[in-house]
C-alpha positions, 0 to 999 in steps of 0.5 A: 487485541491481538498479540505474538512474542518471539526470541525476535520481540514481541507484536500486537495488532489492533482493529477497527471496522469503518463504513461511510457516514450516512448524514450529509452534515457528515460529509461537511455539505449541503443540498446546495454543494455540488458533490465534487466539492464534498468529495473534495473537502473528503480527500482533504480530510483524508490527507489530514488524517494521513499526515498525522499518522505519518510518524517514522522511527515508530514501529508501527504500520496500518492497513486498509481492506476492502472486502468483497460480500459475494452476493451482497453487492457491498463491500466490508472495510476493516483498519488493521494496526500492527505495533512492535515491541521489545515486550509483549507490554510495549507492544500492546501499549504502541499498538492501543495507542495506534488503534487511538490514532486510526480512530481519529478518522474523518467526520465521512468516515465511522468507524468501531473497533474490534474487540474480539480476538476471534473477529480480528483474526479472521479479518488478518485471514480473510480466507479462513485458512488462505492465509494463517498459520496453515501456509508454510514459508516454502509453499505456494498457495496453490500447494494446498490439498483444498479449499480456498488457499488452493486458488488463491490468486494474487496480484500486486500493485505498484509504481510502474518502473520504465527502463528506457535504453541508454545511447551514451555508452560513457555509463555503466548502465544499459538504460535509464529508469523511470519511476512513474508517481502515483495520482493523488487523492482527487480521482473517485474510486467508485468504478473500482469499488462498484466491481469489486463489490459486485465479485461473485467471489470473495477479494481482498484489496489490501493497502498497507503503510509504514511511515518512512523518513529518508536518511540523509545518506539515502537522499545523497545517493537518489541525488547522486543517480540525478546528477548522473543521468543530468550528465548524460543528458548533457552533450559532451565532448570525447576524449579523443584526439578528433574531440567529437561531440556526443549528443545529450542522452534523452532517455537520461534526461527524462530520467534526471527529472524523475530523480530529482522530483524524487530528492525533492519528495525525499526530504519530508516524511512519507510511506513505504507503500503495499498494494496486495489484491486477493482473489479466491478463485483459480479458473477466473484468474483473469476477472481478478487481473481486469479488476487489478487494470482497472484500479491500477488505471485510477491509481496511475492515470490513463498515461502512466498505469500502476504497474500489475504484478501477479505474484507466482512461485514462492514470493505468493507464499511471502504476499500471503503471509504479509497480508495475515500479519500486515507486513511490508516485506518485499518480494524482490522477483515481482517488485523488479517489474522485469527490468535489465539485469543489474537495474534493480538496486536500492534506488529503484527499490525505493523509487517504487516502494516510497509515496509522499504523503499525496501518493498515500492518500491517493493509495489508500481510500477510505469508504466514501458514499456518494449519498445518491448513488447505490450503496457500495458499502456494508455498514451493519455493525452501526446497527449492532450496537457495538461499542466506540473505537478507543482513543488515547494518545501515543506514549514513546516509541520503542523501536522494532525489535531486530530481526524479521517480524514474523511470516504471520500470527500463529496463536 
């Protein structure tokens, strides 16, 4: 465990290495089932597993990597917590009983927890210096003398936001925005994994989650926006003398359904969602960009692709420092997606950011092995012997400290 104390408070994180289960009767199946049924019995689990981690008003997140052993073919998956305390000790406590939570994992799943502080630092830094205490918060990362940092390229993945233009002029918005939600946990990533362990250099895929519940006044507000685009997408008449009809909007109707789908999903506990990919490469820029496509294709579905961000200027300082020290923070000028001036406010943030629990699960997958194909993951730490994950159960919840959780762990 790894742990940091600020004026702010004070914060631990936690570990666990995971890869596939090797047994059939791991994956709940037999010679007999067809693997689209042991695949789906898998997503299940994982959606299981996923709701009972979703605990808001705790101070915690966890994450998920997928990392790229060039010239190994394989791919190193890691399960990183994060706690928050007012004292170092309520910090630690949240954060082993965290690390108890995560071990919890689906019988497809093994994993092992981290019991060195120096190989949970270098799984917060998986660039060995990219990403740690060297990157200041006014840098970018291609400010470096040298080294990887220097040709770090970064991309984010998110819901893909559409700004369709309003042809009713009785609003005071230009257009219409459209979230398009994330596919569930049923599409395979097995392309995606395939090439992504098949990188000549090393890549990071990070999936973070903090669970979120809506406050009232929050879901009164995604509900009002609804109630404005039904109006606009409702014919009315002018308040003319003439009393001419004005044809209902369809870019507002469009948009009215995707706000209130959003009420909808609103009302239960879900995730604030993180996508970061991470290449340590600078003259391939694009082999990185056609792996974020091809993810962000499994993740949204050939219609409606998750939306590729590269992350420039300052806001890649900020991605990195979030990837060393598994924070959410937002990065306002990539997370807008290029939209009108003044139609990136608070709705479309969250209309971005928030995954019900089947969006999480279709965001953030665990190591799966399809038994008859190449394997795709690297499992050797079962063959070195190393200890069972902890478990344990969860005391209260303290809740974050005020002010920002740090740029990173410096220890």
């Amino acid at each position: 465990m790894l742990s940091h104390t600020t004026e702010a408070g004070s914060w631990a994180w936690v570990g666990l290495r995971l890869a596939p289960a090797r047994s059939l009767h791991a994956h709940r199946g037999y010679a007999d089932v067809p693997e689209e049924e042991r695949r789906r019995q898998a997503s299940a689990a994982e959606l299981a597993w996923l709701a009972g981690l979703c605990r808001p008003g705790e101070a915690v997140r966890f994450e998920l990597r997928h990392i790229s052993e060039p010239g190994r073919g394989l791919l190193r998956c890691v399960l990183l917590g994060q706690a928050a305390g007012a004292t170092p000790e309520a910090a630690q406590a949240l954060a082993g009983a965290l690390r108890g939570r995560l071990a919890q994992l689906p019988p497809h799943v093994v994993g092992q927890e981290i019991t060195e502080e120096g190989e949970l630092l270098a799984e917060l830094d998986p660039f060995g210096g990219s990403t740690g205490a060297g990157a200041s918060a006014g840098s970018g990362a291609g400010d470096s003398a040298g080294g990887e940092r220097r040709a770090a390229v970064v991309v984010e993945l998110r819901k893909r936001l559409t700004a369709r233009p309003l042809s009713r002029t009785d609003t005071d918005r230009s257009h219409a925005v459209v979230a398009h939600n994330l596919a569930g946990a049923g599409v395979g990533w097995e392309p995606f994994w395939a090439a992504l362990a098949d990188r000549p250099e090393r890549t990071v895929l990070s999936v973070a989650l903090a669970a979120q519940q809506l406050a009232r006044p929050e879901i009164d507000e995604l509900a009002r926006y609804a109630q404005e685009y039904q109006r606009l997408a409702a014919p009315a008449r002018t308040a003319s003398t003439w009393q001419l009809s004005r044809p209902g909007d369809p870019a507002a109707h469009e948009a009215a359904g995707c706000l209130a789908q959003a009420v909808q999903r609103a009302v239960h506990p879900g995730y604030r969602m993180r996508l970061t990919l991470v290449g340590a490469e600078q003259q391939r820029a694009g082999s990185t960009a056609e792996l974020a496509h091809l993810l962000a294709g499994l993740l949204g579905g050939p219609a409606a692709p998750a939306a590729v961000l590269p992350v420039l200027g300052a806001e890649r300082a900020a991605a990195l420092a979030n990837l060393a020290a598994v924070n959410l923070e937002p990065l306002p000028h990539t997370y807008a997606q290029g939209l009108p001036p003044g139609h990136y406010g608070w709705v479309e943030q969250t209309l971005s950011a928030f995954g019900d629990l089947g969006e999480a699960a279709g965001a953030l997958r665990l190591p799966y092995q399809v038994l008859s194909h190449r394997p795709l993951f690297d499992d050797r730490f079962l063959a070195a012997g190393a200890g069972p994950v902890a478990n344990g159960s969860a005391p209260a919840a303290p809740p974050r400290p005020p002010g920002p959780a740090p740029a990173r762990p410096q220890f």
